[in-house]
N, C-alpha and C positions, 0 to 999 in steps of 0.2 A: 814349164809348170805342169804340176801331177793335173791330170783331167779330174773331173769330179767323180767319176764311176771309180776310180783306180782310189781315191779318199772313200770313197762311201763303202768301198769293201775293206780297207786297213780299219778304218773306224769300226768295222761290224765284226774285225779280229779282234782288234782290242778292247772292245765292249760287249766282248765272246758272255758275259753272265747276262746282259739287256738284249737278247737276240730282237734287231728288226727295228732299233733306237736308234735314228740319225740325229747326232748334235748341228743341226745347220747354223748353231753360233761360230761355229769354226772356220765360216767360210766369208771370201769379202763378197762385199755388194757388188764387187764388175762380176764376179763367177755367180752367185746368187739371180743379176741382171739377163746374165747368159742365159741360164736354165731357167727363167723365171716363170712355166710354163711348171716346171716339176718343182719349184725351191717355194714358192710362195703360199698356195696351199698348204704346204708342210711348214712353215713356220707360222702359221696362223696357230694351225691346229696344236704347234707346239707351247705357243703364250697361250693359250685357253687349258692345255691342260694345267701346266706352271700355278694357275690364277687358281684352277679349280681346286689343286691338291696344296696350295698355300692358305685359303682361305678356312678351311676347318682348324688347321692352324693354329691362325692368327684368332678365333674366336675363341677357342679353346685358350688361349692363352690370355683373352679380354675374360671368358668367363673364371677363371682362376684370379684373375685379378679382383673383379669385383667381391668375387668368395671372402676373399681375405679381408676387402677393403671392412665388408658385412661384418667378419668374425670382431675385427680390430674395432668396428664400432660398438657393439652388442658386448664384449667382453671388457671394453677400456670406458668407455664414451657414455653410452646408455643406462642410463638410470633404472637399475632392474629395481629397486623398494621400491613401495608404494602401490597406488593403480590408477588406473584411470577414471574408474569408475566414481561418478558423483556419489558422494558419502550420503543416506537416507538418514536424517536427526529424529529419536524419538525424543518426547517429552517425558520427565520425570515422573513417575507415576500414573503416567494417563495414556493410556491404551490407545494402540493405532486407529486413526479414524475411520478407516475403511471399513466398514461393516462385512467386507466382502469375504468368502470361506479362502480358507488362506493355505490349507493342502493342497498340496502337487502331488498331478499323478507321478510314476517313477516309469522308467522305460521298461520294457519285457525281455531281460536280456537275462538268461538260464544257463548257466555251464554246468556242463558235466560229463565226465569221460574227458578225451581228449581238450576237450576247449578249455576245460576247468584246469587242466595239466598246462594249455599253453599259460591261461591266464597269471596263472600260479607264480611260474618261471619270470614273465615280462613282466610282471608288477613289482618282484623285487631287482630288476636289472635296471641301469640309469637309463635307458626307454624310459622303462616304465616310471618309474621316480619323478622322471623331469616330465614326460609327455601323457603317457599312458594316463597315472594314477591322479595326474593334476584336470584333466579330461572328464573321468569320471565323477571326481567331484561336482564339477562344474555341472555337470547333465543331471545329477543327483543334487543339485543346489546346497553341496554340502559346503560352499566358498560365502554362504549368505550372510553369516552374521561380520565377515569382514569390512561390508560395503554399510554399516548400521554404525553409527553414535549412539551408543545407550547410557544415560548416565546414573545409574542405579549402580552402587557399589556392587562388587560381587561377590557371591556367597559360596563359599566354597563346601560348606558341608548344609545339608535343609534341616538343620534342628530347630523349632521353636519351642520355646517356652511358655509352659501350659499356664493358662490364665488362671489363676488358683479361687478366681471369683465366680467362676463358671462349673466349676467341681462339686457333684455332688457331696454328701458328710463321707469323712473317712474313717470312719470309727467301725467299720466292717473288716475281719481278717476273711486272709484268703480261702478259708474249709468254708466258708460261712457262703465267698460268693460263686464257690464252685458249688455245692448244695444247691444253690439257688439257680445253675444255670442243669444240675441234673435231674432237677425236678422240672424243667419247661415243658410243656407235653411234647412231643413230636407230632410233626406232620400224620394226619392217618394214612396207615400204611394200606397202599393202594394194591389193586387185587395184581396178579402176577408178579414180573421179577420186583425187588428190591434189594438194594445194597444190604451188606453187613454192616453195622453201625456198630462204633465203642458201645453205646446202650446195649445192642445185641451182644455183645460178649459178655458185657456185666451180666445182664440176665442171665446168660446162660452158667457161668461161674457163681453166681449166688444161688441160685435154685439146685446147683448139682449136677446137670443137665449136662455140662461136659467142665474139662477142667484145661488148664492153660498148657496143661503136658498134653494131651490130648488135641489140642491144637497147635502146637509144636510139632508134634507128627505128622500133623493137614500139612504143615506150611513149610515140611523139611520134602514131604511126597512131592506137593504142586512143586515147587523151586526143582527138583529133579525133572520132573515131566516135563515143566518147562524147556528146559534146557535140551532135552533128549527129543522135542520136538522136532517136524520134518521143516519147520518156520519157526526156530528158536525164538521164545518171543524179549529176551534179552533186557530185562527190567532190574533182575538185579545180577550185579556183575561179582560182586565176592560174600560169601558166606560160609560158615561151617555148620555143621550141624549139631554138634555138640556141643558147641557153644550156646546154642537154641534151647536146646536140652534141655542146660544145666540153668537156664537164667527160667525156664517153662517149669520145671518140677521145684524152685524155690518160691515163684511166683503160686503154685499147685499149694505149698504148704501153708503158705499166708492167708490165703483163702481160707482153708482147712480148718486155719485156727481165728478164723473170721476176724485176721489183721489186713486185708491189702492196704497198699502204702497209699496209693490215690487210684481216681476214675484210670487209668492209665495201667495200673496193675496188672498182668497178665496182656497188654493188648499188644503185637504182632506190628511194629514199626519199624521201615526203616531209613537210611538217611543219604544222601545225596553225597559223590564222593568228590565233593570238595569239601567237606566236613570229616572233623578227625574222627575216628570210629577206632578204637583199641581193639583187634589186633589189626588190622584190616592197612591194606595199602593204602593212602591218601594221594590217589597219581591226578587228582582233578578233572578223569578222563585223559589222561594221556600216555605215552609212551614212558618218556623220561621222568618224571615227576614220582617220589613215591616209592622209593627202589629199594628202603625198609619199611618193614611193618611199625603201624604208630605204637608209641608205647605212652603215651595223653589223651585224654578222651577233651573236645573241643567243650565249652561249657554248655551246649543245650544237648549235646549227649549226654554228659553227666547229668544234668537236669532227670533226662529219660529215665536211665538208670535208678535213681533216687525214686524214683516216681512209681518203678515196678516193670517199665515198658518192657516186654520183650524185641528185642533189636535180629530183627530175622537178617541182616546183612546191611551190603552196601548199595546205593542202588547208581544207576549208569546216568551218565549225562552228555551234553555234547561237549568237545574237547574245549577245555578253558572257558568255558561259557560263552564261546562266540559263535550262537547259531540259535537261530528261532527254531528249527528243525531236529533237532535230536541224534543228526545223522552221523553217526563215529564210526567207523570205517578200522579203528585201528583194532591188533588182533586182540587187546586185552578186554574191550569192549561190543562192538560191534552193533549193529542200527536196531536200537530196541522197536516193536510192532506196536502200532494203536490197537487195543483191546476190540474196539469197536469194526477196524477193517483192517488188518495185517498189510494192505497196499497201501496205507497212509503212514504218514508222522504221527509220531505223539505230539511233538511240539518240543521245544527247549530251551532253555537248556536243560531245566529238573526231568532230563525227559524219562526215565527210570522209574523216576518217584511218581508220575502219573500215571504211568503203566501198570503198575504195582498196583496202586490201588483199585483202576477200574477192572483191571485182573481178580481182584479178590485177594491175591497174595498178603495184603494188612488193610487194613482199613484209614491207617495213617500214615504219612509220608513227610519228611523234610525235605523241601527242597529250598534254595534261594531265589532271588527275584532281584536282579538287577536293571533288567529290562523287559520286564513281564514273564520272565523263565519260572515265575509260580503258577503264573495265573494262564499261560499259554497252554503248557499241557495238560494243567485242570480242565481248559474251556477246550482245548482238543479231544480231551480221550472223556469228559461227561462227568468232571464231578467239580470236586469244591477244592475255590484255591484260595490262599489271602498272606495277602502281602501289606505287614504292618506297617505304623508310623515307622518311618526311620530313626532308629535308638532304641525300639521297646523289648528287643528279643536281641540279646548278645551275639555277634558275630564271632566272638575269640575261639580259634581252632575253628575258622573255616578261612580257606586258601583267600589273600588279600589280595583277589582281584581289580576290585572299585570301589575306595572306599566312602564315596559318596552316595554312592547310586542303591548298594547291595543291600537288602534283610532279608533273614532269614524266618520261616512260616512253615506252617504243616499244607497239606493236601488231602482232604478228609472226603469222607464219602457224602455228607451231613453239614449244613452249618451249625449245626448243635454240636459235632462233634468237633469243628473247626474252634469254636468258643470255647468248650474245656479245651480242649490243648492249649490255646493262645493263654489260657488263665493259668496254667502252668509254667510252661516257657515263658511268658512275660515278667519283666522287673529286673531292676536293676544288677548290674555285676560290677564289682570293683572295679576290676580291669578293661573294661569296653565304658573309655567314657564320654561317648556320643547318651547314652542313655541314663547317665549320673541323674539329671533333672528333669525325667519323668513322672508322673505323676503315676500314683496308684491305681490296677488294673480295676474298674469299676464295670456293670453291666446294667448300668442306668432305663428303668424301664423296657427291660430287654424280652419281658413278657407277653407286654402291654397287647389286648387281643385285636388291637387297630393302629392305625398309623392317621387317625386326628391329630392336627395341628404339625403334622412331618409335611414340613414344604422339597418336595423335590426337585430338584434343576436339569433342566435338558436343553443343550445346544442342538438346536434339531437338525441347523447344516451341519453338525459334527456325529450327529447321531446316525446318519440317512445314511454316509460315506462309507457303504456294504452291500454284499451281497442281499440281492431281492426277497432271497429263503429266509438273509439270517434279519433283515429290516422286519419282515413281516411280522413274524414271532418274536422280537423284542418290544416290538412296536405292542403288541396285546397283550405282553406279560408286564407293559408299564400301565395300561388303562387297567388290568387287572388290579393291581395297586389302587388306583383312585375310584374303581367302581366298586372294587369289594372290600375294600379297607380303610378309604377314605382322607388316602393321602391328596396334598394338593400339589397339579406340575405346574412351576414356575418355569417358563422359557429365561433362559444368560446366554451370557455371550462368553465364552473362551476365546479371548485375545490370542494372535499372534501364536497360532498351532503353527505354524511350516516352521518361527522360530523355535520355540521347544522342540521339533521333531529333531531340527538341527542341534540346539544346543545341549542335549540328550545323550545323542551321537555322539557331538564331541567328544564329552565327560567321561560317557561309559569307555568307548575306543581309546582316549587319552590315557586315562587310568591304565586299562588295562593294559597298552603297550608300555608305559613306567615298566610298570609290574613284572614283566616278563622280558623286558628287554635284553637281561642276560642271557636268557633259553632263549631268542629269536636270535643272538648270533652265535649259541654254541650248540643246540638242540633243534637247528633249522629242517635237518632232513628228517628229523621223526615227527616231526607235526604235518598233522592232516592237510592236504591241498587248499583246501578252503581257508582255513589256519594261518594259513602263508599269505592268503591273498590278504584276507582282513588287517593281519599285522601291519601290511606294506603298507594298504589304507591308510592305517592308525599312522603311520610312520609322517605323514604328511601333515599332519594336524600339526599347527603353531602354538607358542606359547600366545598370541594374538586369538586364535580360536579358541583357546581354555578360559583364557579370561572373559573374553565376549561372553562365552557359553554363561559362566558362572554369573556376569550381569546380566544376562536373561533369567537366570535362574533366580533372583532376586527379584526380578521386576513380574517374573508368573506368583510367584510366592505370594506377593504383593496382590496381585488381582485376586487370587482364591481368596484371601481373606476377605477382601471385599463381597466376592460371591458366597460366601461361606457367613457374610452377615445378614443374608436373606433367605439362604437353603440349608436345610440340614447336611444332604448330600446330595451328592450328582452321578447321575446315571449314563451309560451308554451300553452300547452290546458289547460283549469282552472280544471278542476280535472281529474283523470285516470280514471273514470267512471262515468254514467250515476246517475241517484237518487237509493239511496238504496232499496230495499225491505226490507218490513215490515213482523213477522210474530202474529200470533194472540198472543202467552204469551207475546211479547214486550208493549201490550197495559194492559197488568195486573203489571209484574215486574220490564221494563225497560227491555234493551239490552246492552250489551257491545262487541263488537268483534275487536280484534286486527288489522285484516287484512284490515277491510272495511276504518277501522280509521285513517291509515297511507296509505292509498290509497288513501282516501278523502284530504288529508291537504297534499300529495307529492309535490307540485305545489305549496301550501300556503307560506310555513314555511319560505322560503328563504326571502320572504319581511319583514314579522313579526320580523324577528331574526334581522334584518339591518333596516330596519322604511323607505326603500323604497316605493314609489305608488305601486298600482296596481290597473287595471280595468278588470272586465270578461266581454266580450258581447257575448252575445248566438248567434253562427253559424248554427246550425242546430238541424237534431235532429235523435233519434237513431230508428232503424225497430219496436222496441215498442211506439214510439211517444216521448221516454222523452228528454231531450233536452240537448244539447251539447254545452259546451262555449270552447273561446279560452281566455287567461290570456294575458297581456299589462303591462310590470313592465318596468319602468322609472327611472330613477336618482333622488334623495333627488330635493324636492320642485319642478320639472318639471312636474304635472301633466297635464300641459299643451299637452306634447307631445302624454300624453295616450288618450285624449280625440282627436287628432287631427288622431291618426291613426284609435283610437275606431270608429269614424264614415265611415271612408272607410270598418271599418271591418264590419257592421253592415248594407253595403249594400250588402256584398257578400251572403245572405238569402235570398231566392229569397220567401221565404211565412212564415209565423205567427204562427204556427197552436194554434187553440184556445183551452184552459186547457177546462178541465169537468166542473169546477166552475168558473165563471165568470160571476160576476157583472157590468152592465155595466150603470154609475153613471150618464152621460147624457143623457140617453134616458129620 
């Protein structure tokens, strides 16, 4: 018999790649016996290791197992419809009983630069899709109206039908009530800065004093300065100047022969480029969009034209209207400056068209309002926004973003000059026929040198939810109202705000993802960062969210008219804070931040969802200089009444203060 030493060395030849491995299985138990001194030790240690390097193994092969067993049941087995969540029943027509303020705060969560770039990418990858974007919702309560029974039909577009019993006589034409809105005195013009007003043009054009070529020339100089600026201030994005020119020295001659066509004759507007503008690119703020010159003027530019307007350009906005911020990053446009501090936003989407005016560059602006992008960068940049009944100013030839949510409105320095414009642009068009059954534009005691027997409503938990700066000063520009004009506040209650915030969202992001679906899968790498993430957002919303949305939009519709039989109108501050700050990566990738977002449009959203007016006039302004509006929403087609309180409101400023940039086109 070979001895064990003369094995333990053949074994350590032939397992010459394992140097130092004795197989002691190979040996019987009398030799094992023998050496049991050196053999037993070693086959201890040899079952422990065996046990030790089989058992990762063996788990690893139970944890695959269970993986699959998970997969097969989650993918075959598991009932992914539905939820679990217990379904909340509202009652038909009767408002949640909770008295309780029903806004949610939103988290603090800011991209930009790199994070805005990762966000971007994983929101449209199935991460994002399945986990990511379903996540956000959730923390954003934008999943709320799925967990609700509402049984209120749903309205898919907010038109009402004006009560023809409540209409003043109609036997007044249009010369007669535009006369009558340019004869209202103006606010007295208070000592230092003031705006340029259409009234100030007029003046200056009917006395001689200067002529519309003459401010053609102001407004083709400022438009260069601008541009050649060390902080291009970026308000309007396309323009020629001979086209200025030639529309200023015919506008020159009409005067001359003391014909102008309306208040609007010679005055220096211009228009938001989602709106068609002949010759002018229509890219909606984008890249790809746009890539000939229009050769149709959209129907409230033709309007203009007929009217005498001088159209000094196009002006900038945020790309596709998806952004409170104004921030476009792309080369055709780029991040237009708040007049008032060049390190803020204007606000957006109109964000051009409020630049512009608090600039000086025109006195009047179009911009649309789908989600308060009229009235945001009015109340950012300090001046006048208004966002009508939905149907009363023609949207055709402006890009069909939403067609629920959008109308189109001026951005004026004045609510006196906000009133002419809207009496112009307003009234029916063949073609757009959301506003076929309008009623005639009227300005119903719009004079009146008090506001007796005007009940005004104020939600005061909905009013408070703002900054300290901006509460204070709305807060005494609304006693202002009842101590010096003798309006009365009626406290209401607005039902079911965090649903409208929600059902809002839906609509506008709904819509606009239809809208552009084609561009989001063949025009994906030229839209803005920000752009991409919102789209994915949208992408998530169900035909289950549309419809809830729209029976919520039905069941607010419903409560305004209720509160709407006790108030004229309802008041609140036009946003819960000041113009945003800008930080430097915002001008390389875009920004997007939740919180500033749903803080910016809190105030907005409730017209938009219903096609209610609204007007912002700036009251004041905050210990940084930026400026403070209060919001005036009305009842369907009564925008009479916003303008009639707007100018009581718009004396309670006791001074102007003038932006860093400003053009001033009469001098």
């Amino acid at each position: 018999m070979t001895p064990i030493s003369s094995r333990c060395r053949s074994r350590k030849s032939a397992g010459a790649e394992n140097p130092g491995r004795i197989d002691w299985g190979d040996y019987s138990v009398r030799e094992l016996r023998t050496h049991r001194d050196l053999a037993v030790p070693a086959l201890l240690a040899h079952r422990w290791r065996s046990a030790f390097f089989c058992l990762p193994c063996a788990a690893m092969e139970l944890a695959w197992l269970l993986l699959l067993l998970v997969v097969f049941y989650v993918a075959f087995l598991y009932r992914f419809t539905g939820a679990w969540t217990k379904a909340v029943v509202r009652e038909k027509g009767k408002a949640d009983c909770s008295l309780q303020y029903g806004l949610k705060d939103m988290p603090a969560i800011r991209l930009s630069g790199l994070s805005l770039k990762v966000m971007a990418h994983l929101s449209n990858t199935i991460f994002g899709q399945l986990i990511l974007i379903p996540l956000i919702m959730r923390i954003t309560n934008l999943t709320l109206l799925r967990h609700l029974v509402i049984p209120e039909d749903p309205v898919f577009i907010p038109i009402v039908v004006p009560d023809g019993n409540s209409e003043p006589p109609r036997d007044r034409t249009s010369d007669s009530i535009l006369n009558e809105v340019l004869q209202l005195s103006m606010t007295e013009e208070r000592l230092g800065f003031n705006f340029n007003t259409i009234s100030d043009f007029l003046e200056g054009y009917k006395s001689g004093k200067i002529t519309p070529t003459q401010v053609a020339t102001n407004v083709i100089s400022a438009l260069e300065d601008a541009d050649e600026a060390v902080i291009p201030l970026r308000a309007i994005v396309q323009y020629e100047g001979h086209l200025i020119m030639k529309m200023a020295e015919a506008s020159t001659a009409r005067y001359q022969a003391n014909e102008p066509l309306s208040p609007l004759d010679g005055i220096p507007v211009c228009l938001k480029e989602e709106i068609k503008v002949v010759p002018f690119h229509h890219r909606v703020g984008t890249l790809f969009l746009g890539e000939e010159r229009e050769t149709e003027d959209a129907t409230i530019t033709r309007k203009l034209r007929e009217s005498g307007a001088i159209i000094i350009g196009v002006s900038n906005m945020h790309e596709l209207g998806l952004g409170v911020t104004g921030c476009n990053v792309n080369r055709f446009h780029g991040v237009p400056r708040n007049p008032y501090n060049l390190r803020c936003f204007t606000g957006g989407s109109s964000s051009g068209s409020g630049a512009a005016v608090a600039s000086g560059l025109c006195p009047l602006a179009i911009g649309s309002d789908g989600g308060g992008s009229i009235r945001i960068p009015a109340a950012f940049c300090g001046v006048v926004g208004l966002k009508v009944t939905f149907g009363r100013i023609s949207t055709i030839g402006s890009y069909p973003l939403s067609y629920s949510t959008v109308s189109l409105g001026p951005i004026c320095t004045s609510v006196k000059d906000a009133a002419i414009s809207y009496a112009i642009l307003a009234g029916p068009d063949p073609d757009y026929p959301y506003g076929l059954q309008q009623p005639p534009v009227n300005f119903h005691n719009i004079g009146s040198p008090d506001l007796k027997n005007i009940k005004i409503g104020i939600d005061w938990k909905f009013f408070k939810d703002c900054d300290t700066e901006v509460l204070d000063v709305c807060q005494e520009a609304v006693q202002y109202l009842k101590k010096g004009f003798g309006a009365t506040l009626v406290d209401v209650h607005i039902p079911e705000l965090e649903e409208i915030r929600v059902s809002h969202t839906v609509c506008i992001l709904s819509e606009i993802q239809q809208a552009l679906h084609l561009d989001f899968n063949t025009q994906y790498n030229k839209m803005n960062l920000d752009t991409r993430a919102t789209l994915a957002l949208a992408s998530n919303f169900s035909v289950l969210d549309y419809i809830q949305a729209n029976r919520q939009r039905s069941r607010t519709m419903q409560f305004l008219k209720e509160i709407f039989n006790d108030v004229q109108c309802i008041i609140t501050p036009a946003i819960a804070c000041t113009a945003l700050h800008s930080e430097p990566s915002d001008f390389v990738t875009g920004c997007s931040d939740f919180q500033s977002m749903f803080r910016t449009v809190r105030y907005m959203q409730l017209a938009n969802l219903t096609g209610i007016p609204s007007l912002v006039v700036p009251v004041g302004y905050s210990s940084s200089r930026l400026p403070i509006s209060l919001q005036i929403m009305g009842k369907w087609w009564d925008e009479a009444i916003l303008f009639r309180v707007g100018m009581k409101v718009e004396q309670f400023r006791t001074e102007t203060k003038k932006p860093q940039i400003y053009y001033d086109l009469l001098q």
